[in-house]
N, CA, C and O atoms as a GROMACS GRO file, in nm:
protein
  364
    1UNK      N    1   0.084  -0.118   0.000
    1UNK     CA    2   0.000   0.000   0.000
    1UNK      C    3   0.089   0.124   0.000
    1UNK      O    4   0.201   0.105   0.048
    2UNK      N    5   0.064   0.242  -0.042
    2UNK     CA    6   0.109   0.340  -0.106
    2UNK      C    7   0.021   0.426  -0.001
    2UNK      O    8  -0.087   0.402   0.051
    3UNK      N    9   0.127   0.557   0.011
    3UNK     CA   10   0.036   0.707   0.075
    3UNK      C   11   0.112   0.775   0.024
    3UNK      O   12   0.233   0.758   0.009
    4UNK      N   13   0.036   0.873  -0.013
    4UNK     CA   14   0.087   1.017  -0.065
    4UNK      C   15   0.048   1.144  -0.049
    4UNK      O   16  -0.068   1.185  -0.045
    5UNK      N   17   0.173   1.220  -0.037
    5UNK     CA   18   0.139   1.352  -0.016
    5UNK      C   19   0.105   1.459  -0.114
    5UNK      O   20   0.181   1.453  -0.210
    6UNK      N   21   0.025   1.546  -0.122
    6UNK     CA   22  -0.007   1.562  -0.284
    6UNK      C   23  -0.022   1.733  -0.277
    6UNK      O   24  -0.018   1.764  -0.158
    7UNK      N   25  -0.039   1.854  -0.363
    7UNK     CA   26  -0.071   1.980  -0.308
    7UNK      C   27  -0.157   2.006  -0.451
    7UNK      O   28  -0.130   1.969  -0.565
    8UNK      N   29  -0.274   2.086  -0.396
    8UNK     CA   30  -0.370   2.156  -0.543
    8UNK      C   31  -0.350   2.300  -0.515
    8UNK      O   32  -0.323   2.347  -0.404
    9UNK      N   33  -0.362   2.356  -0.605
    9UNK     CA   34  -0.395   2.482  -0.662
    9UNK      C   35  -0.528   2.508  -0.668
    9UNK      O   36  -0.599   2.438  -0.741
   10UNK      N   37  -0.601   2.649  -0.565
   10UNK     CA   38  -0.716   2.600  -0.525
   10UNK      C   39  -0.773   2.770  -0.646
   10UNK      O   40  -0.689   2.848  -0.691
   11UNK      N   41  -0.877   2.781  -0.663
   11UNK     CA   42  -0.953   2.862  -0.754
   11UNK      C   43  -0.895   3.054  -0.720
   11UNK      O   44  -0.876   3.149  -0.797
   12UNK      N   45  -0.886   3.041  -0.591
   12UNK     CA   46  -0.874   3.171  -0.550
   12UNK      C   47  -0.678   3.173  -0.576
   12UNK      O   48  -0.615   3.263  -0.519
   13UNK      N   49  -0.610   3.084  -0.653
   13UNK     CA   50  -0.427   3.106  -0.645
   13UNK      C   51  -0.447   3.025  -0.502
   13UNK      O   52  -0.346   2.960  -0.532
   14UNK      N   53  -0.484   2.972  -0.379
   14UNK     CA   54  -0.387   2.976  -0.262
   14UNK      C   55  -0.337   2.841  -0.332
   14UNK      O   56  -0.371   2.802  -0.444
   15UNK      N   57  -0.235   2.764  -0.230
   15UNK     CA   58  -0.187   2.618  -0.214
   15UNK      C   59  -0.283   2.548  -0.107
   15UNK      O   60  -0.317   2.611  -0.007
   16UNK      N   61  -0.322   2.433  -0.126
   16UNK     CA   62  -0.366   2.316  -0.014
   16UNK      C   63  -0.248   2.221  -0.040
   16UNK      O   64  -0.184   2.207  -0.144
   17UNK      N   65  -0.225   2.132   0.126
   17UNK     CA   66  -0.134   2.038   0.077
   17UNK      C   67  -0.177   1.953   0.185
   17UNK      O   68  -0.204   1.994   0.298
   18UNK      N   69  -0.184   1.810   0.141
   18UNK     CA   70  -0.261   1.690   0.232
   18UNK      C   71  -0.234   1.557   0.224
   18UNK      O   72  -0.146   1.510   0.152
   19UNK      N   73  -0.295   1.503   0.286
   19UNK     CA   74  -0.216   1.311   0.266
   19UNK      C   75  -0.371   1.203   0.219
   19UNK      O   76  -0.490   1.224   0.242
   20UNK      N   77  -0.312   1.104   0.160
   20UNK     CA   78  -0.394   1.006   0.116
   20UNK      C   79  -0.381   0.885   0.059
   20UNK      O   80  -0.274   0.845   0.015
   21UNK      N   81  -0.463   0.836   0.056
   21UNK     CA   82  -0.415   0.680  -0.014
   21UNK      C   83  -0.427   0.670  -0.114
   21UNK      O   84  -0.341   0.608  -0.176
   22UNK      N   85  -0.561   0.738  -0.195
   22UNK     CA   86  -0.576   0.759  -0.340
   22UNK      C   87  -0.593   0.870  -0.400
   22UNK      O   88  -0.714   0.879  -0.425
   23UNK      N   89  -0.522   0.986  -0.447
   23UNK     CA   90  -0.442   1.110  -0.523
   23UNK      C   91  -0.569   1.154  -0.596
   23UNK      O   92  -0.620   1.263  -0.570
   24UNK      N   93  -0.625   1.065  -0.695
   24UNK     CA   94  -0.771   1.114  -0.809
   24UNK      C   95  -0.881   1.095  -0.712
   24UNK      O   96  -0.979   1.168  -0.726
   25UNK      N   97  -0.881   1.003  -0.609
   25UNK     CA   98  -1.044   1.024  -0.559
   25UNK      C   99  -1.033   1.157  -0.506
   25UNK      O  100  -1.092   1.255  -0.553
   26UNK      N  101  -0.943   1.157  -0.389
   26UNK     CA  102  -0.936   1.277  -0.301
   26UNK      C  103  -0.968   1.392  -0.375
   26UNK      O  104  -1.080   1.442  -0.374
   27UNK      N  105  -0.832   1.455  -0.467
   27UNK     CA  106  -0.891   1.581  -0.542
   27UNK      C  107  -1.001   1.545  -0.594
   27UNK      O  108  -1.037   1.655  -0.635
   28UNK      N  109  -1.103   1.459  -0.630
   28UNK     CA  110  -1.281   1.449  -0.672
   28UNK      C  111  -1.323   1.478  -0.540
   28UNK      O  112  -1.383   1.585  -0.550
   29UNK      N  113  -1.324   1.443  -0.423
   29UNK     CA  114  -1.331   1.500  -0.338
   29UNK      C  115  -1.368   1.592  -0.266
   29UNK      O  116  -1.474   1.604  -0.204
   30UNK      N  117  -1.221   1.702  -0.280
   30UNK     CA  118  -1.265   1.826  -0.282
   30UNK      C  119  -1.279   1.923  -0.364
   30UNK      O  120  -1.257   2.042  -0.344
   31UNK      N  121  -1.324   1.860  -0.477
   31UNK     CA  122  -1.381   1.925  -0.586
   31UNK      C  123  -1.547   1.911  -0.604
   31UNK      O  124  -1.618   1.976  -0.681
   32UNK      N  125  -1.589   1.802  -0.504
   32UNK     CA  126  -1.729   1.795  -0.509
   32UNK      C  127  -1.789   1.853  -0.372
   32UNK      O  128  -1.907   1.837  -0.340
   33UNK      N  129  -1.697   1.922  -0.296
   33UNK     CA  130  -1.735   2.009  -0.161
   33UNK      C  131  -1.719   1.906  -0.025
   33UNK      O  132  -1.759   1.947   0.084
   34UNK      N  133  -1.665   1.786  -0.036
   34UNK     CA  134  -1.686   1.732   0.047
   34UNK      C  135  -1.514   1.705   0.114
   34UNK      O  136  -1.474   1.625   0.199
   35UNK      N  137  -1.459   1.784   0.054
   35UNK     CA  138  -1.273   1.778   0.127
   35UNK      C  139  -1.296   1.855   0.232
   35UNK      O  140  -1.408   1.873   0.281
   36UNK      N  141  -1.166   1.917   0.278
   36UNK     CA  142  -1.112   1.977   0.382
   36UNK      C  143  -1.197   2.133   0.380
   36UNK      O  144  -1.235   2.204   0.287
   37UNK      N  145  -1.203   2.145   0.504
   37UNK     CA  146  -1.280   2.243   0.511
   37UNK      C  147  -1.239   2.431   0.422
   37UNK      O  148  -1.312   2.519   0.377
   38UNK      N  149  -1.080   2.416   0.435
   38UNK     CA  150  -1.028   2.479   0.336
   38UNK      C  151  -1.046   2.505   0.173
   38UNK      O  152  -1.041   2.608   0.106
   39UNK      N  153  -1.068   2.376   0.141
   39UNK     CA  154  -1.101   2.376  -0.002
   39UNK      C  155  -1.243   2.390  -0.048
   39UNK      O  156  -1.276   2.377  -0.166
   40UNK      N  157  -1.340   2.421   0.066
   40UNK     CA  158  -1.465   2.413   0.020
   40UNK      C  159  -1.515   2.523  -0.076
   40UNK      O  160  -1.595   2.498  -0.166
   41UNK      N  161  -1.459   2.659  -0.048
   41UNK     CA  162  -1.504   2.750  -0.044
   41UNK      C  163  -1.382   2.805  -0.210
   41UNK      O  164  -1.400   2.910  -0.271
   42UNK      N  165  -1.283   2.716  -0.241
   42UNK     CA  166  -1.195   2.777  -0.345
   42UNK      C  167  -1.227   2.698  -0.398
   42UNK      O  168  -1.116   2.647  -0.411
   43UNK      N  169  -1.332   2.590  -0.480
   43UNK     CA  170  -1.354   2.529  -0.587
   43UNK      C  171  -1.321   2.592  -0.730
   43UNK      O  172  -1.325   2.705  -0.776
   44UNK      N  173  -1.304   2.533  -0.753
   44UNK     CA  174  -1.271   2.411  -0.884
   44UNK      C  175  -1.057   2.363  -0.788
   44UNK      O  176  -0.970   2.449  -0.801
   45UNK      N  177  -1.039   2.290  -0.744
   45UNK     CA  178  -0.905   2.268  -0.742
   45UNK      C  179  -0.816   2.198  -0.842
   45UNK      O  180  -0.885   2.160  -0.937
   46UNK      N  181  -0.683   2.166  -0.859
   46UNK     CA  182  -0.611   2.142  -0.986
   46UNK      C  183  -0.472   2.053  -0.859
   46UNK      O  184  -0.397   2.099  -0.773
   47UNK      N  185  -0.500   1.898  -0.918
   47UNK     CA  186  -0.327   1.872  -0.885
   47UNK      C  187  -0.191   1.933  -0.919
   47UNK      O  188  -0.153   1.927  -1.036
   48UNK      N  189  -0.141   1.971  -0.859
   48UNK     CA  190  -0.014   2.027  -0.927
   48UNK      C  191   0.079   1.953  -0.890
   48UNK      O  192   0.169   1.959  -0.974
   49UNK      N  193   0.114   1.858  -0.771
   49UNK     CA  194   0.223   1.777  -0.741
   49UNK      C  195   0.178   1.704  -0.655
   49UNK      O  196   0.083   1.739  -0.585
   50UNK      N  197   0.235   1.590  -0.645
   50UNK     CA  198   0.198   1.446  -0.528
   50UNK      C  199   0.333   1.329  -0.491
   50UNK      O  200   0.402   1.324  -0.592
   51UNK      N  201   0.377   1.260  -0.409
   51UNK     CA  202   0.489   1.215  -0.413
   51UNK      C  203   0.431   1.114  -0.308
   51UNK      O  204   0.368   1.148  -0.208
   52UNK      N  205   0.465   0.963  -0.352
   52UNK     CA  206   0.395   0.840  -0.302
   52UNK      C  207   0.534   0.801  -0.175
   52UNK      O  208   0.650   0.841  -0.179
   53UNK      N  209   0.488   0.738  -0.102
   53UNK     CA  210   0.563   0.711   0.019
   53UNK      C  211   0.507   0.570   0.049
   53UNK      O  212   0.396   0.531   0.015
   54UNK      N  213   0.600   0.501   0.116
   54UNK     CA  214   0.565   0.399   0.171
   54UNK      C  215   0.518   0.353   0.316
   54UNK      O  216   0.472   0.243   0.345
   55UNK      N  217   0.535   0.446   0.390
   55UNK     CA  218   0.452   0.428   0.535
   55UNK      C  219   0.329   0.587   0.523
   55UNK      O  220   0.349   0.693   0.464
   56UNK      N  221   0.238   0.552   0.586
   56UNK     CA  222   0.192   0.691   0.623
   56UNK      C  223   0.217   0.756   0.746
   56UNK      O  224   0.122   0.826   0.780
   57UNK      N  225   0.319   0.757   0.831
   57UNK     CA  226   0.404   0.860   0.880
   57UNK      C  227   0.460   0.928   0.783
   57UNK      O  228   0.430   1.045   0.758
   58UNK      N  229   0.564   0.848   0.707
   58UNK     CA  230   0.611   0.951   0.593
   58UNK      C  231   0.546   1.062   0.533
   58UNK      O  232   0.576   1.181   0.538
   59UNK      N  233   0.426   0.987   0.459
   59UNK     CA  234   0.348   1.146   0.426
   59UNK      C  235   0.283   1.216   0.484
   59UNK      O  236   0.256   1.323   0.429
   60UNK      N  237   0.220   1.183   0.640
   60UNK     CA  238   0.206   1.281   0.688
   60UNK      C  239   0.329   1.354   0.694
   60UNK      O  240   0.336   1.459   0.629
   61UNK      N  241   0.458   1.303   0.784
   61UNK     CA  242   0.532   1.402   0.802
   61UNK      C  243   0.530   1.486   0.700
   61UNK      O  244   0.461   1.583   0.731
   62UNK      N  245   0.591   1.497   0.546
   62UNK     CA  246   0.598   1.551   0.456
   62UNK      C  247   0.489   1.637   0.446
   62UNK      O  248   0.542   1.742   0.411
   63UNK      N  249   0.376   1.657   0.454
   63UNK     CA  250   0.233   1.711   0.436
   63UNK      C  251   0.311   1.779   0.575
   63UNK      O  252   0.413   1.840   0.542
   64UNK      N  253   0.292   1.780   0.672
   64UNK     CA  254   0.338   1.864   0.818
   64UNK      C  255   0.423   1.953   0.760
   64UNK      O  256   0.400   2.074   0.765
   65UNK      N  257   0.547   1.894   0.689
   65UNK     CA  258   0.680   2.002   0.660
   65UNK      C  259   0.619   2.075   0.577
   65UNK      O  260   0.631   2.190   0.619
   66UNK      N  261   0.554   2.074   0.473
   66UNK     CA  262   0.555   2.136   0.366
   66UNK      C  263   0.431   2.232   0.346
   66UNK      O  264   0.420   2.317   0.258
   67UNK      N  265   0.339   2.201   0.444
   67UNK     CA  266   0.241   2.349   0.509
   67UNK      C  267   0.322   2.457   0.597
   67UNK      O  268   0.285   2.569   0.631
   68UNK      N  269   0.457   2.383   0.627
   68UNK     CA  270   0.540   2.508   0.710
   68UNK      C  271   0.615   2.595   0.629
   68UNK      O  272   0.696   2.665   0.689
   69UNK      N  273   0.605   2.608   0.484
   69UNK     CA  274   0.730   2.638   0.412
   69UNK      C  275   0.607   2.747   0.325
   69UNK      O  276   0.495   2.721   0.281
   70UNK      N  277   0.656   2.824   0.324
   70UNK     CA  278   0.633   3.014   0.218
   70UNK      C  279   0.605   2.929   0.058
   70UNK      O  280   0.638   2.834  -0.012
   71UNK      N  281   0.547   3.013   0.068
   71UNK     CA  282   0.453   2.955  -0.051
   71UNK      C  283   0.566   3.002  -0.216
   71UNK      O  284   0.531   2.962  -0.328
   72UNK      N  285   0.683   3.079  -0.197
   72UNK     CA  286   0.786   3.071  -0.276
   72UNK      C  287   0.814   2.943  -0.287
   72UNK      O  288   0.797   2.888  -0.396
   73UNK      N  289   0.862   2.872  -0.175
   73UNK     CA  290   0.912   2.745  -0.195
   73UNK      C  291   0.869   2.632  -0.223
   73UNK      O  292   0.936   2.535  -0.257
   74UNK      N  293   0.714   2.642  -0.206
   74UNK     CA  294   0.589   2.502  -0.220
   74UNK      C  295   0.575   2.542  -0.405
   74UNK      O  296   0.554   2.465  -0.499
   75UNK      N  297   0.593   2.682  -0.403
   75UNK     CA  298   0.596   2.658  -0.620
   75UNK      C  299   0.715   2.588  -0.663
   75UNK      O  300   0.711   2.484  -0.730
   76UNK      N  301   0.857   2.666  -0.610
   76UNK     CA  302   0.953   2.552  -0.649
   76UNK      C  303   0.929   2.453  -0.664
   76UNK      O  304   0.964   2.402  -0.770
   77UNK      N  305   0.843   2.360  -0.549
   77UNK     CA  306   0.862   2.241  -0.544
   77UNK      C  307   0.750   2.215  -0.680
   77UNK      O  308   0.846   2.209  -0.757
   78UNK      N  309   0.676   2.202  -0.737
   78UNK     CA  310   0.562   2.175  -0.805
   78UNK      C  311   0.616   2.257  -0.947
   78UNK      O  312   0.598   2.200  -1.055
   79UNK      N  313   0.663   2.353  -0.944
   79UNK     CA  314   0.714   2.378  -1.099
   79UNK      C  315   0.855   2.332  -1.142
   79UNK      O  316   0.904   2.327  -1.255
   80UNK      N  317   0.913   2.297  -1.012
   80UNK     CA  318   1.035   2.253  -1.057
   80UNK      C  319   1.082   2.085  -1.040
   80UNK      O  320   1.196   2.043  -1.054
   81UNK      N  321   0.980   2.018  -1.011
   81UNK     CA  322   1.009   1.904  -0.918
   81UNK      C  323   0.999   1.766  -1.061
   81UNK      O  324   0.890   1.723  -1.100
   82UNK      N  325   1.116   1.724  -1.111
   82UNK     CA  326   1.110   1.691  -1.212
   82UNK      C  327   1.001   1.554  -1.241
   82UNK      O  328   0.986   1.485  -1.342
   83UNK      N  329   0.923   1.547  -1.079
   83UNK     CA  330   0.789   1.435  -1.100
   83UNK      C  331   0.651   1.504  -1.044
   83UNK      O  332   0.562   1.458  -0.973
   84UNK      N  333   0.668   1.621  -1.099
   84UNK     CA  334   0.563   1.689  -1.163
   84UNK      C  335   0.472   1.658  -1.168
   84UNK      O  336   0.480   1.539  -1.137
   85UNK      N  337   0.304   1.693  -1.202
   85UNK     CA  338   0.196   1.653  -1.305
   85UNK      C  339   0.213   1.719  -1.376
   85UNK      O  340   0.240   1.838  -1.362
   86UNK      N  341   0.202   1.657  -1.475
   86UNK     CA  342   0.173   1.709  -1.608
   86UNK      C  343   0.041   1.725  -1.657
   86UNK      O  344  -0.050   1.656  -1.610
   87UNK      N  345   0.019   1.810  -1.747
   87UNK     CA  346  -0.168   1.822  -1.798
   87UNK      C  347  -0.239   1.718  -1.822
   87UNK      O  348  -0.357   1.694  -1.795
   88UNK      N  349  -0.148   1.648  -1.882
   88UNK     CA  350  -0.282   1.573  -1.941
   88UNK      C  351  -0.290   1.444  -1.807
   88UNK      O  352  -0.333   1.332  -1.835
   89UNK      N  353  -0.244   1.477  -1.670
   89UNK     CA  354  -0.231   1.364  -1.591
   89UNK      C  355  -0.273   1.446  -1.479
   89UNK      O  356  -0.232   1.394  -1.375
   90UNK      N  357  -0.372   1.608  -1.448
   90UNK     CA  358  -0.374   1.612  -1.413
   90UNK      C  359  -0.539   1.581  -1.377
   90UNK      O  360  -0.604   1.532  -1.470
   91UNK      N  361  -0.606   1.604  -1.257
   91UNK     CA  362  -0.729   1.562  -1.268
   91UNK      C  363  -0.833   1.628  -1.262
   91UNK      O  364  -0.942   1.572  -1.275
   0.00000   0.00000   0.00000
């Protein structure tokens, strides 16, 4: 089993960043109003990056670190992160 940490691009520009077992349900998710209470209100959201782990400590931790970090550095990671989404993979 697989967990991953994943971040969308929410309607209003902010970042969300969260953990899960499955990457496409979740963003359906909170794209159908029923995610995090954060994302309810910035619909339509967009994957922009996700990175699979093998325990879920791992991605929580990672999801923990990476809500602590300036939102300069959470784009680095997602425009520069050479495992990316790409368009046509995003959901």
């Amino acid at each position: 089993m697989m967990y991953y940490t994943y971040m969308v691009l929410c309607a209003d520009n902010t970042l969300y960043t969260g953990w899960t077992l499955d990457v496409k349900k979740r963003v359906t998710v909170h794209n159908n109003g029923m995610g995090a209470k954060y994302t309810r209100s910035r619909r339509p959201v967009q994957l922009v990056w996700c990175a699979a782990f093998s325990t879920r400590h791992d991605a929580m931790h990672w999801e923990r670190l990476i809500k602590q970090w300036p939102r300069k550095k959470k784009e680095q990671l997602y425009k520069n992160c050479i495992c990316r989404v790409e368009e046509q993979e995003r959901v």
